[in-house]
mmCIF file of the C-alpha atoms, coordinates in Angstrom:
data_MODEL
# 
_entry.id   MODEL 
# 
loop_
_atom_site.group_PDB 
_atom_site.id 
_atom_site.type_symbol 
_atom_site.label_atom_id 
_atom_site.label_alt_id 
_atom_site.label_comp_id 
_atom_site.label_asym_id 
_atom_site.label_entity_id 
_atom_site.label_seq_id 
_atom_site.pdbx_PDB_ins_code 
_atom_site.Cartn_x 
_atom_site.Cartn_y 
_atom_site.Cartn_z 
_atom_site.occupancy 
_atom_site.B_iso_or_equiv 
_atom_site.pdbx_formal_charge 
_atom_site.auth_seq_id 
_atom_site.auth_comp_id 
_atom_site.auth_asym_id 
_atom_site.auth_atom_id 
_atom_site.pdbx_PDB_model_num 
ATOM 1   C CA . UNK A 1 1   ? 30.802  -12.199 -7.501  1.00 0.00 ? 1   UNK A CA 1 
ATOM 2   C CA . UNK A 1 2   ? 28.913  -11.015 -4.169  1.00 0.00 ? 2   UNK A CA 1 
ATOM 3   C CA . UNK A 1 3   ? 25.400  -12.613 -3.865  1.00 0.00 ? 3   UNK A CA 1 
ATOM 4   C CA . UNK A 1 4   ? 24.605  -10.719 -1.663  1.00 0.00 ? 4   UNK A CA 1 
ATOM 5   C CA . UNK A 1 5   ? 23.427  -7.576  -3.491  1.00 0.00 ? 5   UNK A CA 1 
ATOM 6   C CA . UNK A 1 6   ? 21.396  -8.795  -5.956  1.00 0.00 ? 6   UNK A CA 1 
ATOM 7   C CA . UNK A 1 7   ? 19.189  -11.485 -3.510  1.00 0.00 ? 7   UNK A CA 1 
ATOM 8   C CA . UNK A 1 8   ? 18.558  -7.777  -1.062  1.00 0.00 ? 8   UNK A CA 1 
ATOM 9   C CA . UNK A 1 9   ? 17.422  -6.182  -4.633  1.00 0.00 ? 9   UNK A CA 1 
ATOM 10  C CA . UNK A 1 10  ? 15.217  -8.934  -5.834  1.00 0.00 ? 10  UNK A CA 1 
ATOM 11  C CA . UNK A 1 11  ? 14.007  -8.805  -1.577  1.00 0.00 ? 11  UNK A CA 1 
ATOM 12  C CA . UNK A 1 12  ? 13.547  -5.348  -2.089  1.00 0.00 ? 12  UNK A CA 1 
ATOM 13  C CA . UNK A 1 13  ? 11.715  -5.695  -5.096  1.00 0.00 ? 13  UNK A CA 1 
ATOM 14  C CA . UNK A 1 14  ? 9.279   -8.856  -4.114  1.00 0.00 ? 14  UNK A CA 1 
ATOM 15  C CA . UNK A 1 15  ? 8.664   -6.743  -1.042  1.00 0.00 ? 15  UNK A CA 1 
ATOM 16  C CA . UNK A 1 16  ? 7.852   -3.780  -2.773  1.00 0.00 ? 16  UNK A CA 1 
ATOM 17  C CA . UNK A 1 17  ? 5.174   -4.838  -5.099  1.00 0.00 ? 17  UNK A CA 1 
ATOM 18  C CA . UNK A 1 18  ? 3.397   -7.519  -2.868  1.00 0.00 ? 18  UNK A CA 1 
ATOM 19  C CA . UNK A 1 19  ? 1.091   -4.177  -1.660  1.00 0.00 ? 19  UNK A CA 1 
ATOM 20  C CA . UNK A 1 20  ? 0.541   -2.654  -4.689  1.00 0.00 ? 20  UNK A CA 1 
ATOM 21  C CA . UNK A 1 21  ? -1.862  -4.716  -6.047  1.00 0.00 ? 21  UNK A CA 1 
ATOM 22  C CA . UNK A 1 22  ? -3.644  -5.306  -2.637  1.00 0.00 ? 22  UNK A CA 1 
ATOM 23  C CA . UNK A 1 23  ? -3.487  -1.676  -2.443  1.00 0.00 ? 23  UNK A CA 1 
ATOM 24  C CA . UNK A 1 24  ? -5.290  -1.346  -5.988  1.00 0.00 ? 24  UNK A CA 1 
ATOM 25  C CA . UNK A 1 25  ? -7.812  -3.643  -5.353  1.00 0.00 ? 25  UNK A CA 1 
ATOM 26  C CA . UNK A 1 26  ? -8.712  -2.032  -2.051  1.00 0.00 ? 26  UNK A CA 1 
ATOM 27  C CA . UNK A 1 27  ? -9.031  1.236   -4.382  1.00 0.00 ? 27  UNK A CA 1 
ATOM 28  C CA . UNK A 1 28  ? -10.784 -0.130  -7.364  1.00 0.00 ? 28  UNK A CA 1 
ATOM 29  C CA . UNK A 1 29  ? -13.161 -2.507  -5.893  1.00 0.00 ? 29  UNK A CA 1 
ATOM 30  C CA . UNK A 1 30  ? -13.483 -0.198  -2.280  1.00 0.00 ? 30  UNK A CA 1 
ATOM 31  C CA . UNK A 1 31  ? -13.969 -3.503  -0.376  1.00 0.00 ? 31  UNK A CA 1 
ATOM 32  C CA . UNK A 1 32  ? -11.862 -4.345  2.376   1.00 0.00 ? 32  UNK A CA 1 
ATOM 33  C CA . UNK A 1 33  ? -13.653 -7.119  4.406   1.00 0.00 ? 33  UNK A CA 1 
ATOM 34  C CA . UNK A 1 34  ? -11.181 -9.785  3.911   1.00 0.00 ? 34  UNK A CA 1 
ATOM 35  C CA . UNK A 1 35  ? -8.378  -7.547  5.014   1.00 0.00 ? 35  UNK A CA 1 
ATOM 36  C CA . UNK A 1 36  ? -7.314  -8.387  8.549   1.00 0.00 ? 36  UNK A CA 1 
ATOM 37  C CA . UNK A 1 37  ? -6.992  -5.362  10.549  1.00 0.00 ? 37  UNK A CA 1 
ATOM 38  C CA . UNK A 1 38  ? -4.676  -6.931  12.938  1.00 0.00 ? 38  UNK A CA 1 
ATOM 39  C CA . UNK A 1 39  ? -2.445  -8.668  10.612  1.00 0.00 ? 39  UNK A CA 1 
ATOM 40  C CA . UNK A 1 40  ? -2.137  -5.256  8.838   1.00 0.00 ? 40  UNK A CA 1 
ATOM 41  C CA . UNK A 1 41  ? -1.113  -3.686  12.244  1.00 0.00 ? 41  UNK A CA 1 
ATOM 42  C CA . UNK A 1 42  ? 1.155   -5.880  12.847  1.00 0.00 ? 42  UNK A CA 1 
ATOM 43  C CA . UNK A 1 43  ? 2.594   -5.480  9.264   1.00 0.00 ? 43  UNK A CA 1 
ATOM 44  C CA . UNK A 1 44  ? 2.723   -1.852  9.655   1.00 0.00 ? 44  UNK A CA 1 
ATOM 45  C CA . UNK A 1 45  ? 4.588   -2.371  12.935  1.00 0.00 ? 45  UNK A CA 1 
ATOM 46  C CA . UNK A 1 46  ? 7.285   -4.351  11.398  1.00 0.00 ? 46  UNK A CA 1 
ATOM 47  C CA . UNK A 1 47  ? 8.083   -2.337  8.585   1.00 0.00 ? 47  UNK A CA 1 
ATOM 48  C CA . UNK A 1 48  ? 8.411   1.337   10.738  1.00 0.00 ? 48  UNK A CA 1 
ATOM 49  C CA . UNK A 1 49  ? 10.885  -1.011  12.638  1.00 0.00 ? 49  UNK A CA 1 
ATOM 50  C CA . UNK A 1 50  ? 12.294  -2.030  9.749   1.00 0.00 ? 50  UNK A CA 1 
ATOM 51  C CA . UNK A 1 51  ? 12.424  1.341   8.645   1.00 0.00 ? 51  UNK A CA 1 
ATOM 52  C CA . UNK A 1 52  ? 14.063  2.345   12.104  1.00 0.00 ? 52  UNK A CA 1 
ATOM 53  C CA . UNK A 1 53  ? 16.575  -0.616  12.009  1.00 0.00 ? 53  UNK A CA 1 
ATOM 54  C CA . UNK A 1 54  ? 17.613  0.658   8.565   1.00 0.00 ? 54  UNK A CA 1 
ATOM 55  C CA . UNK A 1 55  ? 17.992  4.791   9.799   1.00 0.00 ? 55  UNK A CA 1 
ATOM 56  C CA . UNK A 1 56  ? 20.457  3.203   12.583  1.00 0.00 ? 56  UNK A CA 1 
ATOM 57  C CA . UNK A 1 57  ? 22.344  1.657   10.463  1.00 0.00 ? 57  UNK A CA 1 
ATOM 58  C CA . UNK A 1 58  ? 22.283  3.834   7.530   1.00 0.00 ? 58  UNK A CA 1 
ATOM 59  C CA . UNK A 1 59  ? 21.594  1.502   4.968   1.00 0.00 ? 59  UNK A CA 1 
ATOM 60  C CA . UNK A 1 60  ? 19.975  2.942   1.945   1.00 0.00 ? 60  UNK A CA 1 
ATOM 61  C CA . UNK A 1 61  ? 18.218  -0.181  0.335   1.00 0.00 ? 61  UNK A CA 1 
ATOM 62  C CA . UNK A 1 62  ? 16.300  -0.634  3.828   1.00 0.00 ? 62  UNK A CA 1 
ATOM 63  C CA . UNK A 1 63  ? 15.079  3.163   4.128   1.00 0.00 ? 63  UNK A CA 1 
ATOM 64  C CA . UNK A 1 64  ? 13.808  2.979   0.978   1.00 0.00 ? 64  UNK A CA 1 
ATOM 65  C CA . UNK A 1 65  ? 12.078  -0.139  0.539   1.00 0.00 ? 65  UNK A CA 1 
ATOM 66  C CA . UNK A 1 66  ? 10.291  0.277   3.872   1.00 0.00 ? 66  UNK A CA 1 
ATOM 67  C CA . UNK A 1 67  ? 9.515   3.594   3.250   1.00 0.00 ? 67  UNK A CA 1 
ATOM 68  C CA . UNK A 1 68  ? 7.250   2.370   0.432   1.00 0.00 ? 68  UNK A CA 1 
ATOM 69  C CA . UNK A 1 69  ? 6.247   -1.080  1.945   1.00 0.00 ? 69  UNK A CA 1 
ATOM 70  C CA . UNK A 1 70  ? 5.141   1.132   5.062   1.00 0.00 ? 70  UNK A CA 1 
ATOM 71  C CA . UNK A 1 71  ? 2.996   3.413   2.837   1.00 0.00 ? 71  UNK A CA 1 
ATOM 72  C CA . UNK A 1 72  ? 1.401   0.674   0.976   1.00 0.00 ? 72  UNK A CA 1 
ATOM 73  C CA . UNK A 1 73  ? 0.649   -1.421  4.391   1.00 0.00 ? 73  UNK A CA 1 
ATOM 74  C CA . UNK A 1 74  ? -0.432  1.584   6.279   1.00 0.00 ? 74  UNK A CA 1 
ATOM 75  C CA . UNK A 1 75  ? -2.800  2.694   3.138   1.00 0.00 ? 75  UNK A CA 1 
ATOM 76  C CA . UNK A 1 76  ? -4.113  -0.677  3.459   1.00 0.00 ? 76  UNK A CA 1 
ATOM 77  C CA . UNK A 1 77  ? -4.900  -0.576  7.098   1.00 0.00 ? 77  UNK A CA 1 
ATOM 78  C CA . UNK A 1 78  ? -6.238  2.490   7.257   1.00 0.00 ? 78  UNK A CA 1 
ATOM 79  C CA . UNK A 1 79  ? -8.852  2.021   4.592   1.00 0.00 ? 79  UNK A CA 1 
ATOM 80  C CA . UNK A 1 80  ? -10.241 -0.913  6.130   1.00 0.00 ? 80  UNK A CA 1 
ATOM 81  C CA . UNK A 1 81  ? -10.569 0.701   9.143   1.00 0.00 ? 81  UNK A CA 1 
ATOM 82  C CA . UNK A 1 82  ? -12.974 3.486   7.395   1.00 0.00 ? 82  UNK A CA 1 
ATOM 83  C CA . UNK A 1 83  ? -15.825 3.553   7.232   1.00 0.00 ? 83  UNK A CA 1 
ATOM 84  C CA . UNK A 1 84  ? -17.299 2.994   3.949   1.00 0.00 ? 84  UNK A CA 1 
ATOM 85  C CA . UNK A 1 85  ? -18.509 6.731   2.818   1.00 0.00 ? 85  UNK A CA 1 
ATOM 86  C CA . UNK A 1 86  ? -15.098 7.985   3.911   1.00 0.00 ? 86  UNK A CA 1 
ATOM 87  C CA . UNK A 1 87  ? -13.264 4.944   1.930   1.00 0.00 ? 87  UNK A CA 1 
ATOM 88  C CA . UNK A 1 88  ? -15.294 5.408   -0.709  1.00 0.00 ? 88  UNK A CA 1 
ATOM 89  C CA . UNK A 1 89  ? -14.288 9.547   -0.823  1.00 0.00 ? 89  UNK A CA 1 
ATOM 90  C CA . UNK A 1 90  ? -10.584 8.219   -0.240  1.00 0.00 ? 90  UNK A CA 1 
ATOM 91  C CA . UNK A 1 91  ? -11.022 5.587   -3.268  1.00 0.00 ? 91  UNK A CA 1 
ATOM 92  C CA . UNK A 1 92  ? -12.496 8.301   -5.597  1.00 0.00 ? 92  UNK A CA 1 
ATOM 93  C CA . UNK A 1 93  ? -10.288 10.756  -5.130  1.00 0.00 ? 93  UNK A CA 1 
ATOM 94  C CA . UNK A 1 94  ? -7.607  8.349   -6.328  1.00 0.00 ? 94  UNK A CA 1 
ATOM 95  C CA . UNK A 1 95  ? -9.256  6.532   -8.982  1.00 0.00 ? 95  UNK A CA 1 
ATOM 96  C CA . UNK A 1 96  ? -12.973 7.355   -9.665  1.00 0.00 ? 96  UNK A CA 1 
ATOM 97  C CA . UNK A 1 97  ? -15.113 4.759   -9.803  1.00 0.00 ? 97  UNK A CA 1 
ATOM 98  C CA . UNK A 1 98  ? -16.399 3.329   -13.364 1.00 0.00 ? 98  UNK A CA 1 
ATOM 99  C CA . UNK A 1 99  ? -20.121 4.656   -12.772 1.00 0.00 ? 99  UNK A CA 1 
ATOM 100 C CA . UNK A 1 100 ? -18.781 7.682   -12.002 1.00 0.00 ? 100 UNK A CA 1 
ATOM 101 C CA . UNK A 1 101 ? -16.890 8.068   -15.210 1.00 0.00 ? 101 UNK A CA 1 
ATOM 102 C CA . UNK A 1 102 ? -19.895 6.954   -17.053 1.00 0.00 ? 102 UNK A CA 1 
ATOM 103 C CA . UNK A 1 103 ? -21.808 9.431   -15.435 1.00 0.00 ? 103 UNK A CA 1 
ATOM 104 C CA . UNK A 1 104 ? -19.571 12.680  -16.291 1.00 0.00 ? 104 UNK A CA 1 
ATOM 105 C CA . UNK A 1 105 ? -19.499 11.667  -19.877 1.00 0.00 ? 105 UNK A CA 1 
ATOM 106 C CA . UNK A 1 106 ? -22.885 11.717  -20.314 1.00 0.00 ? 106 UNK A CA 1 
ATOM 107 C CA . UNK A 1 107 ? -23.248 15.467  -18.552 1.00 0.00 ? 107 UNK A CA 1 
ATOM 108 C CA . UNK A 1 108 ? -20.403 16.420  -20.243 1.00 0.00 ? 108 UNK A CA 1 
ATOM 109 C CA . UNK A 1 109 ? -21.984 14.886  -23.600 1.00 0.00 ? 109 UNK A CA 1 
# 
């Protein structure tokens, strides 16, 4: 049995879903001081060349699992680098926030 396959998938995997909770956060709580800009650059950086490293040698599993690590990490970086009305707008029109739920229920009400 080849090894190899399944420690790329559970790679893939772990690599995958370490943003999407950062990624939530950053949505739900619209707070992105402790997010280093420059780390997120950098992380950013690595995974279009991942993403270009994985186009040259046409290898499926590494398209598509930068392809979605390079979403998460560039959402990331680019709503810490907003300013806060315009992440705020961003966040909202992803995932309102709670007083603004509250609030249209009771006009709707």
């Amino acid at each position: 049995m080849d090894l190899a396959p399944w420690v790329g998938g559970a790679a893939t995997v772990a690599s995958t879903v370490s943003f999407a909770p950062q990624a939530w956060k950053v949505i739900r709580t619209r707070e992105t001081e402790g997010i280093s800009v420059r780390g997120y650059s950098v992380t950013v950086a690595a995974f279009a060349c991942w993403l270009a490293y994985g186009f040259l040698l046409g290898e499926w599993p590494i398209i598509v699992s930068n392809i979605v690590c390079l979403a998460f990490a560039s959402f990331i970086l680019v709503m810490a680098m907003l300013p806060r009305p315009e992440r705020e707008t961003v966040a909202d029109a992803i995932a309102p926030a709670a007083g603004d739920q509250v609030g249209e229920a009771q006009k709707s009400a």
